[in-house]
Biopython code that builds the backbone (N, CA, C, O; Angstrom):
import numpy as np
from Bio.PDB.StructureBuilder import StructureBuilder

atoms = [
    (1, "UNK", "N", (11.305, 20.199, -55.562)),
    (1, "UNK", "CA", (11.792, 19.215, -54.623)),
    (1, "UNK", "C", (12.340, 19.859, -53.365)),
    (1, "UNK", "O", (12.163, 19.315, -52.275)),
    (2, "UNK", "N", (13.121, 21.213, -53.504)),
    (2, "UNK", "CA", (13.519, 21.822, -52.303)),
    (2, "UNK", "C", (12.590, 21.772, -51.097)),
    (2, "UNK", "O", (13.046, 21.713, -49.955)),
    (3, "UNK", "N", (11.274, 21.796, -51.357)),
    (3, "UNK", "CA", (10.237, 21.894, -50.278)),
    (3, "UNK", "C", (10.421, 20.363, -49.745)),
    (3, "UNK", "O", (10.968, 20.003, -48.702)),
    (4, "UNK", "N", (10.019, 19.837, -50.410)),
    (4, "UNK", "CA", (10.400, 18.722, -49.698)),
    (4, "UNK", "C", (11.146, 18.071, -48.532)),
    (4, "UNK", "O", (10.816, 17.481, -47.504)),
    (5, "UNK", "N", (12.581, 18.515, -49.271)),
    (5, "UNK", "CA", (13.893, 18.320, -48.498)),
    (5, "UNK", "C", (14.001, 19.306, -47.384)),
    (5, "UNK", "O", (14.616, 19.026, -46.355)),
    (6, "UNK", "N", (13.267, 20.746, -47.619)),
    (6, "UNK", "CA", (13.230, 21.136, -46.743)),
    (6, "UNK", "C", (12.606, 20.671, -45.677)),
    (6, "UNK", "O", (13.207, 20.637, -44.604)),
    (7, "UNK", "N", (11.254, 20.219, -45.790)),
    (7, "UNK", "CA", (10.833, 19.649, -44.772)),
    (7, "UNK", "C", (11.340, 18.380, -44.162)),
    (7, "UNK", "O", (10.671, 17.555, -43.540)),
    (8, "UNK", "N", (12.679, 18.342, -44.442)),
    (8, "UNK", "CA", (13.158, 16.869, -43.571)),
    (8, "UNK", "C", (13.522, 15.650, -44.442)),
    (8, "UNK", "O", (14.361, 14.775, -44.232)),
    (9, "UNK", "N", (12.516, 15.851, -45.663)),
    (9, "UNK", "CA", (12.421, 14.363, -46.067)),
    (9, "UNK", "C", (14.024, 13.827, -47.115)),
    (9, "UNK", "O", (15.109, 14.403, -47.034)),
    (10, "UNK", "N", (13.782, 12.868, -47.833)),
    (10, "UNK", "CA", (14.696, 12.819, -48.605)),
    (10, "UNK", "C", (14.049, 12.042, -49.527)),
    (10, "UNK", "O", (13.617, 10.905, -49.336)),
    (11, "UNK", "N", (13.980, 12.869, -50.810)),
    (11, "UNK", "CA", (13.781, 12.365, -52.229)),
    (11, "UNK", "C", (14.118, 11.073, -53.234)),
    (11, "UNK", "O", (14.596, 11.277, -54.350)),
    (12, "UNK", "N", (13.918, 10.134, -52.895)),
    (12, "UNK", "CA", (14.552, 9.081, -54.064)),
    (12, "UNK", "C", (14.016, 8.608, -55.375)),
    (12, "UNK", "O", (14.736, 8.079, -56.222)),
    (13, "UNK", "N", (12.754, 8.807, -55.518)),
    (13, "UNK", "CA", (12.087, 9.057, -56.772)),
    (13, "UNK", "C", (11.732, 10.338, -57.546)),
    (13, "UNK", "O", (11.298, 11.108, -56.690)),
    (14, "UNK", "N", (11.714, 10.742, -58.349)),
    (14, "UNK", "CA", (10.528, 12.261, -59.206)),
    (14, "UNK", "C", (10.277, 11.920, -60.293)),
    (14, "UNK", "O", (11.080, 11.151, -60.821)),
    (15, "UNK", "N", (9.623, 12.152, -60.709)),
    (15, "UNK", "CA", (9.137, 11.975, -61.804)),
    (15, "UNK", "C", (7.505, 13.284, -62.679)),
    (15, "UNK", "O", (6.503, 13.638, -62.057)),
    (16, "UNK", "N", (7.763, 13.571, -63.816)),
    (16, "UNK", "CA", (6.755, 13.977, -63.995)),
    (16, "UNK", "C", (6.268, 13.331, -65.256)),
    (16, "UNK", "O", (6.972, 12.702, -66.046)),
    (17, "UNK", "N", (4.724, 13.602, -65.372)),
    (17, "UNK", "CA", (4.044, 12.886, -66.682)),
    (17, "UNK", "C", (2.807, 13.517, -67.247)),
    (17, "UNK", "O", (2.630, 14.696, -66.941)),
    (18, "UNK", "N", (2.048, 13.021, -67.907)),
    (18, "UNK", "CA", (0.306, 13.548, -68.266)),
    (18, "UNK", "C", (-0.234, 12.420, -67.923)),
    (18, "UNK", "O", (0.164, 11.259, -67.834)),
    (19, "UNK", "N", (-1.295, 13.017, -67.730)),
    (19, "UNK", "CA", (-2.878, 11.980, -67.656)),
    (19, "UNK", "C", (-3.623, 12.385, -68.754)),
    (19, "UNK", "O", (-3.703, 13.460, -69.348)),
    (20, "UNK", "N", (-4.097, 11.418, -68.886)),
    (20, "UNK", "CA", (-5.193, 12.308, -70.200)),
    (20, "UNK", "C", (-6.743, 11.747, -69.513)),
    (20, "UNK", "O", (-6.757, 10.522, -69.630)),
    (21, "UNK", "N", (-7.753, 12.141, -68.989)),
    (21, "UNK", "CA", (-9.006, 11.884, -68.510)),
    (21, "UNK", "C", (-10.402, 12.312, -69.638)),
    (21, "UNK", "O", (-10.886, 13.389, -69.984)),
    (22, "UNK", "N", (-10.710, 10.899, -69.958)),
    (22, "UNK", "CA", (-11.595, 11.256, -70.932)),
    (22, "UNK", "C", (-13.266, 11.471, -70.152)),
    (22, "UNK", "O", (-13.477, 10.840, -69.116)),
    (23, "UNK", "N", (-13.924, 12.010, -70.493)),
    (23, "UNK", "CA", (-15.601, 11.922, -70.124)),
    (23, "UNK", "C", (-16.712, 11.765, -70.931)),
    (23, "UNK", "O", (-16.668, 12.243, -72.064)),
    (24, "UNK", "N", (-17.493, 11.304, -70.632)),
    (24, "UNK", "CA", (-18.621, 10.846, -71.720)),
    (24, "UNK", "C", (-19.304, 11.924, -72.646)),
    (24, "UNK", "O", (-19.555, 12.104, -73.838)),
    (25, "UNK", "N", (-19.531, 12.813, -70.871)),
    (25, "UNK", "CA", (-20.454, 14.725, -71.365)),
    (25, "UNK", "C", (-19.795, 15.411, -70.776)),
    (25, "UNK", "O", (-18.906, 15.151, -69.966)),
    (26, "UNK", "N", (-20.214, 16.429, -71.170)),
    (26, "UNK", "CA", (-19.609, 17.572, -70.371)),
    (26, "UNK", "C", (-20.449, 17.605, -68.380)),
    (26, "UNK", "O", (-19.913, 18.125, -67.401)),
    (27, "UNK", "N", (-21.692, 16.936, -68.407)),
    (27, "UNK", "CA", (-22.068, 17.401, -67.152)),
    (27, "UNK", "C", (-21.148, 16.441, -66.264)),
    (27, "UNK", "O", (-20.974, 16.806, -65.102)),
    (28, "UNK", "N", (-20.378, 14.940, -66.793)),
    (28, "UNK", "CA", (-19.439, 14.403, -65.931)),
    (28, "UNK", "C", (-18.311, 15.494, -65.691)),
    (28, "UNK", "O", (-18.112, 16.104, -64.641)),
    (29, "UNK", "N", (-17.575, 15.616, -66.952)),
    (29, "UNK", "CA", (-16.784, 17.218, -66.774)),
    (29, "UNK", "C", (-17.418, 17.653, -65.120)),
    (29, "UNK", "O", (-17.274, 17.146, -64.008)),
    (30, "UNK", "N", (-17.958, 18.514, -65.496)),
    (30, "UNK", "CA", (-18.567, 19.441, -64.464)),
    (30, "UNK", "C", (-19.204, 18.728, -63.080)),
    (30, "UNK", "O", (-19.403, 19.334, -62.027)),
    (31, "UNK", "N", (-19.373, 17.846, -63.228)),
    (31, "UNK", "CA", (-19.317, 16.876, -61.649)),
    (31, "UNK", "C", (-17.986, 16.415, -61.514)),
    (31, "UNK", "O", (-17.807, 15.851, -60.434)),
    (32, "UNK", "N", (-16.940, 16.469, -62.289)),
    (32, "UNK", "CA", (-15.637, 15.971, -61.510)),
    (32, "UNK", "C", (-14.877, 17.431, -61.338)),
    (32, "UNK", "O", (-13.946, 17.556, -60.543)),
    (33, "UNK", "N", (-15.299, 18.384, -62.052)),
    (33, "UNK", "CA", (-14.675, 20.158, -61.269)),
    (33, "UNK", "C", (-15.004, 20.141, -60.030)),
    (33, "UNK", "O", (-14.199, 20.101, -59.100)),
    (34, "UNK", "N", (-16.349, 20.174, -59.923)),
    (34, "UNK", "CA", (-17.374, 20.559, -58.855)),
    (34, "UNK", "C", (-16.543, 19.620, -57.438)),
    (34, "UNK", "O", (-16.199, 20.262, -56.445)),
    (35, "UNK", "N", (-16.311, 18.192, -57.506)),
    (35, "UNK", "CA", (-15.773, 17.435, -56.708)),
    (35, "UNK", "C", (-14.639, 17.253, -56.360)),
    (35, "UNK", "O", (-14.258, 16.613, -55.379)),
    (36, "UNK", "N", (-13.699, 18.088, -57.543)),
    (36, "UNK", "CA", (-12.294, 18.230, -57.314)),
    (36, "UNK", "C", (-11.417, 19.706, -57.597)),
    (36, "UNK", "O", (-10.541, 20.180, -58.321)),
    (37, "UNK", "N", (-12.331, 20.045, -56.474)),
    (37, "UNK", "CA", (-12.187, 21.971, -56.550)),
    (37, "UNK", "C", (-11.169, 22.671, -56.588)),
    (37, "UNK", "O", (-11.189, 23.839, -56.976)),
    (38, "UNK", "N", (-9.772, 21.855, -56.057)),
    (38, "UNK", "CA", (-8.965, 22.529, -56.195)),
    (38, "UNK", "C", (-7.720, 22.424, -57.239)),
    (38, "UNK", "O", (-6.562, 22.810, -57.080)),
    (39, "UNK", "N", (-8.348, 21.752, -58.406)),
    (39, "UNK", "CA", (-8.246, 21.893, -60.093)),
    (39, "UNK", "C", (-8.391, 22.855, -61.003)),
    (39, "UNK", "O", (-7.753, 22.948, -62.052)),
    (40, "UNK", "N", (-9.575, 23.876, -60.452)),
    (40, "UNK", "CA", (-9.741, 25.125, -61.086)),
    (40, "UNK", "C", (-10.454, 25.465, -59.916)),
    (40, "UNK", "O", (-11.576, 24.977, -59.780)),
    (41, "UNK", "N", (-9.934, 26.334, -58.911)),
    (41, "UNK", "CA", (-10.121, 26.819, -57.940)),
    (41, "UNK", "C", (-11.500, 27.954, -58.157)),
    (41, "UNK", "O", (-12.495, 28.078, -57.443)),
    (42, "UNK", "N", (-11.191, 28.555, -59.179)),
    (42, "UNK", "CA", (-12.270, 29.669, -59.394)),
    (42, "UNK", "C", (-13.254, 29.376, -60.321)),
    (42, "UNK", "O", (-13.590, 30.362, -60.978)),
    (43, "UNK", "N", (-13.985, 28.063, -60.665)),
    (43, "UNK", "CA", (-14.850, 27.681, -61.421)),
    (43, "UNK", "C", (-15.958, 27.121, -60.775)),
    (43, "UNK", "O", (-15.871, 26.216, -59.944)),
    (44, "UNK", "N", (-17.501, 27.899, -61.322)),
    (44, "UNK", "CA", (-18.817, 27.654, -60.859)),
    (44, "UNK", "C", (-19.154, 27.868, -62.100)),
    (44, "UNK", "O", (-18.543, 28.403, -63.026)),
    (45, "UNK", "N", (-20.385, 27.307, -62.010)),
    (45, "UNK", "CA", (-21.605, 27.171, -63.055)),
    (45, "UNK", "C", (-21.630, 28.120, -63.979)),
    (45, "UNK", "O", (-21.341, 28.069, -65.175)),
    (46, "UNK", "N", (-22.214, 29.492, -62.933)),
    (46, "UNK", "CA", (-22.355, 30.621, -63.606)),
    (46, "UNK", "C", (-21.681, 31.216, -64.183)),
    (46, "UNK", "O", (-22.154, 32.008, -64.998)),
    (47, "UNK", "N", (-20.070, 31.081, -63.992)),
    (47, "UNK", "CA", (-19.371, 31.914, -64.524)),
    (47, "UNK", "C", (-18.773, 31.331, -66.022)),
    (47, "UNK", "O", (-18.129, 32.008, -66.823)),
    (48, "UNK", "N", (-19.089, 30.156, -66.155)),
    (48, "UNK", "CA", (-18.416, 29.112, -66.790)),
    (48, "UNK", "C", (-19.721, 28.459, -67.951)),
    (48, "UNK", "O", (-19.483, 27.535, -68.729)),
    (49, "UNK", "N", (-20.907, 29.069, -67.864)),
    (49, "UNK", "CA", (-21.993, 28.452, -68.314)),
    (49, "UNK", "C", (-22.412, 28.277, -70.366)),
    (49, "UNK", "O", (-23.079, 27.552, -71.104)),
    (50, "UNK", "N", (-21.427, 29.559, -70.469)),
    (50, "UNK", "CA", (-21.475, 29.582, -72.012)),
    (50, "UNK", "C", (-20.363, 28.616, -72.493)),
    (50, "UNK", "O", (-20.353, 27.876, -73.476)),
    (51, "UNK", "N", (-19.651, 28.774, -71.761)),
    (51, "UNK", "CA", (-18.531, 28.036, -72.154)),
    (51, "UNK", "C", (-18.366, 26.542, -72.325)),
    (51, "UNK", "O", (-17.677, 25.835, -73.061)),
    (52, "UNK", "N", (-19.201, 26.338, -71.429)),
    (52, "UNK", "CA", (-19.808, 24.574, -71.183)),
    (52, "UNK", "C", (-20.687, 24.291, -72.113)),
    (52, "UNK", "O", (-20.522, 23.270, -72.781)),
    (53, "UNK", "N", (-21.753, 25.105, -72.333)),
    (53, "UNK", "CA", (-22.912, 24.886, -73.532)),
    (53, "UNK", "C", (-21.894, 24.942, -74.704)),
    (53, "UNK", "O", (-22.104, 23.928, -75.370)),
    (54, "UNK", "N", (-21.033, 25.557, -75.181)),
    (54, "UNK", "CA", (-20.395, 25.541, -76.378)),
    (54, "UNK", "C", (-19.782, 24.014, -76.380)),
    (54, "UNK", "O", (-20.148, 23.006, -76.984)),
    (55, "UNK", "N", (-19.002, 24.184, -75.717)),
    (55, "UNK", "CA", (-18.564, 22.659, -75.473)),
    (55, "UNK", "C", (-19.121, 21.297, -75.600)),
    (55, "UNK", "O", (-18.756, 20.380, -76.335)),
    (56, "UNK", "N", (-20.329, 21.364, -74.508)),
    (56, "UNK", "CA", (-21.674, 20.477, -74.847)),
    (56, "UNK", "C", (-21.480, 20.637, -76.673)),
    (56, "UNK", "O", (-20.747, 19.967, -77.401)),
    (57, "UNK", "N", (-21.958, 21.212, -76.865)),
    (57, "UNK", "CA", (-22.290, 21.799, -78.755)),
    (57, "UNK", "C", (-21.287, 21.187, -79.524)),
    (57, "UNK", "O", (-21.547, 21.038, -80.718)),
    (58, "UNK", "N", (-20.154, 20.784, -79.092)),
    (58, "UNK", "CA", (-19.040, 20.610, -79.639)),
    (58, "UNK", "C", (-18.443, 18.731, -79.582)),
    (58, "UNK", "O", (-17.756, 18.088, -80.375)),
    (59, "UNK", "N", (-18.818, 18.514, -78.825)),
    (59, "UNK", "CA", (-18.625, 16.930, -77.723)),
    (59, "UNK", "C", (-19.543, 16.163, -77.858)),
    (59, "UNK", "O", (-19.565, 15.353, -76.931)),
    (60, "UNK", "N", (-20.560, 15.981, -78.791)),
    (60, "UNK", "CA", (-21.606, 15.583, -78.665)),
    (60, "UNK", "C", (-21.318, 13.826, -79.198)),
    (60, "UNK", "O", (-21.759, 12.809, -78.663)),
    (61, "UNK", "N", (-20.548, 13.932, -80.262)),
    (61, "UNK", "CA", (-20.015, 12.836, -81.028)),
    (61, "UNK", "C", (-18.914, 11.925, -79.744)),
    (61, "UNK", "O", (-19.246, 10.945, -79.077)),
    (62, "UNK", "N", (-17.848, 12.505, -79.731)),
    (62, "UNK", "CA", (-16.660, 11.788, -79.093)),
    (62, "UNK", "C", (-16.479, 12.343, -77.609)),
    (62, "UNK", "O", (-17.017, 13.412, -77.320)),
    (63, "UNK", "N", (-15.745, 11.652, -76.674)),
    (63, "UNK", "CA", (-15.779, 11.639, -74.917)),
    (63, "UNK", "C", (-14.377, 13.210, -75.579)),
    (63, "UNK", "O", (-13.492, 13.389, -76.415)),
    (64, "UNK", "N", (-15.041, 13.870, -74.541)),
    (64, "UNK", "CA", (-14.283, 15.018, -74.351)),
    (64, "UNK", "C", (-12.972, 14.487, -73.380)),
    (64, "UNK", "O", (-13.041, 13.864, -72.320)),
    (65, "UNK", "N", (-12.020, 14.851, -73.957)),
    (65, "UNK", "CA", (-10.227, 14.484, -73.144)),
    (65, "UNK", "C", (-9.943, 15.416, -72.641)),
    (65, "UNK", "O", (-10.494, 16.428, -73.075)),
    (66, "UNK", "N", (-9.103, 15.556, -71.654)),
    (66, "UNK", "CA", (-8.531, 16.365, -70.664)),
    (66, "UNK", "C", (-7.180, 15.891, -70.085)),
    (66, "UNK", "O", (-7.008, 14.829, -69.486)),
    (67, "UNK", "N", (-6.321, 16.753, -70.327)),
    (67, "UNK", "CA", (-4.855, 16.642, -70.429)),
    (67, "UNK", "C", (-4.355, 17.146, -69.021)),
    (67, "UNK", "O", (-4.820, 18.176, -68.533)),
    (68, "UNK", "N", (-3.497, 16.473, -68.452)),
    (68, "UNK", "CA", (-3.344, 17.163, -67.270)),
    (68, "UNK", "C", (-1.679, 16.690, -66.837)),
    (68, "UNK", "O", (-1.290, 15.522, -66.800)),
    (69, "UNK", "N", (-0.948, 17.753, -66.571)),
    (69, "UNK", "CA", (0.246, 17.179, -65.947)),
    (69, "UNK", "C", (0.297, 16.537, -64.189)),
    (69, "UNK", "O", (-0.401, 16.948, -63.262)),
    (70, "UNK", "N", (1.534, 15.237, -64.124)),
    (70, "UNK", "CA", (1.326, 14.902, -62.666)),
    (70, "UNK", "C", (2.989, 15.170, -62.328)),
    (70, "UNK", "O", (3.908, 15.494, -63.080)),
    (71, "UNK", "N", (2.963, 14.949, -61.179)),
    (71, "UNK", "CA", (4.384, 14.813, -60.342)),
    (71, "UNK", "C", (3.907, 13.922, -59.982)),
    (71, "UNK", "O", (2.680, 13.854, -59.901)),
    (72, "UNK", "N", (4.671, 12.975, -59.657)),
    (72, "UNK", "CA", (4.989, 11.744, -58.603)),
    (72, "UNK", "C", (6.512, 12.008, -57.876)),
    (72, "UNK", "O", (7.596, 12.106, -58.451)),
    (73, "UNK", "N", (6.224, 12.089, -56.424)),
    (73, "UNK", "CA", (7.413, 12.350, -55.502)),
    (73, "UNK", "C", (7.184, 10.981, -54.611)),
    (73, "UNK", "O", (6.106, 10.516, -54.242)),
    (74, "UNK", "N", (8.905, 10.318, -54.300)),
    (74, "UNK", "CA", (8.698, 9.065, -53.581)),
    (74, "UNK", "C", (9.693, 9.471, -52.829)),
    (74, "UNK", "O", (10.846, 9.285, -53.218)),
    (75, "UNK", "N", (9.351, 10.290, -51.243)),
    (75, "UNK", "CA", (10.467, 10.566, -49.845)),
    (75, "UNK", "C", (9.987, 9.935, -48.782)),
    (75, "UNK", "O", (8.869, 9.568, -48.422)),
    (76, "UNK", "N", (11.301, 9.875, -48.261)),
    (76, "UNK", "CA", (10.976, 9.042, -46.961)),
    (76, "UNK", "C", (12.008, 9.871, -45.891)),
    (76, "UNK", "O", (13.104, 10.209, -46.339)),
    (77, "UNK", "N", (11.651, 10.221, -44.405)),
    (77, "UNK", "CA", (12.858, 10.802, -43.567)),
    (77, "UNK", "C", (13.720, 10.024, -43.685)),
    (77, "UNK", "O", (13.651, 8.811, -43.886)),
    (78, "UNK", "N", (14.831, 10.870, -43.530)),
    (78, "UNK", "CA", (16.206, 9.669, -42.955)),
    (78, "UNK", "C", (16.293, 9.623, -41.658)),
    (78, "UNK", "O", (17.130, 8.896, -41.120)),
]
sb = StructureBuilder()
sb.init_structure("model")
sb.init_model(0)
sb.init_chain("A")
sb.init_seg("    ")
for serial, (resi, resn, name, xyz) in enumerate(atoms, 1):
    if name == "N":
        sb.init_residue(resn, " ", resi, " ")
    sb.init_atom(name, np.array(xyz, "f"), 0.0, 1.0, " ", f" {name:<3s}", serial, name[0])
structure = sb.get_structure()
């Protein structure tokens, strides 16, 4: 929150929580990395490709979940 306030504002909400984001396959997986890059900043195809096929291998039955923490910040200047 210091950043925040540093920048001027003033804090009256915080809050933190999870999301949980389920997907059908893994190639949705990998079209919502691909589109939201700065989630795993250092992830491409190639480097990541066994790891996805295992997965695929694994997900085939039930939507693969994905756990993710959020902040919610509510500032306004004074």
């Amino acid at each position: 929150m210091s950043q925040v306030e540093d920048a001027g504002l003033e804090v009256t909400d915080a809050r933190q929580g999870e999301e949980v984001q389920s997907f059908g396959d893994v190639g949705a997986f990998v079209w919502y990395l691909l589109a939201v890059s700065w989630s795993i900043p250092e992830f491409d195809l190639q480097t990541f490709d066994a790891a996805l096929r295992r997965l695929h291998a694994r997900r085939r039955v039930e939507p693969l979940r994905v756990r993710q923490k959020r902040l919610r910040v509510v500032a306004h200047s004074g």
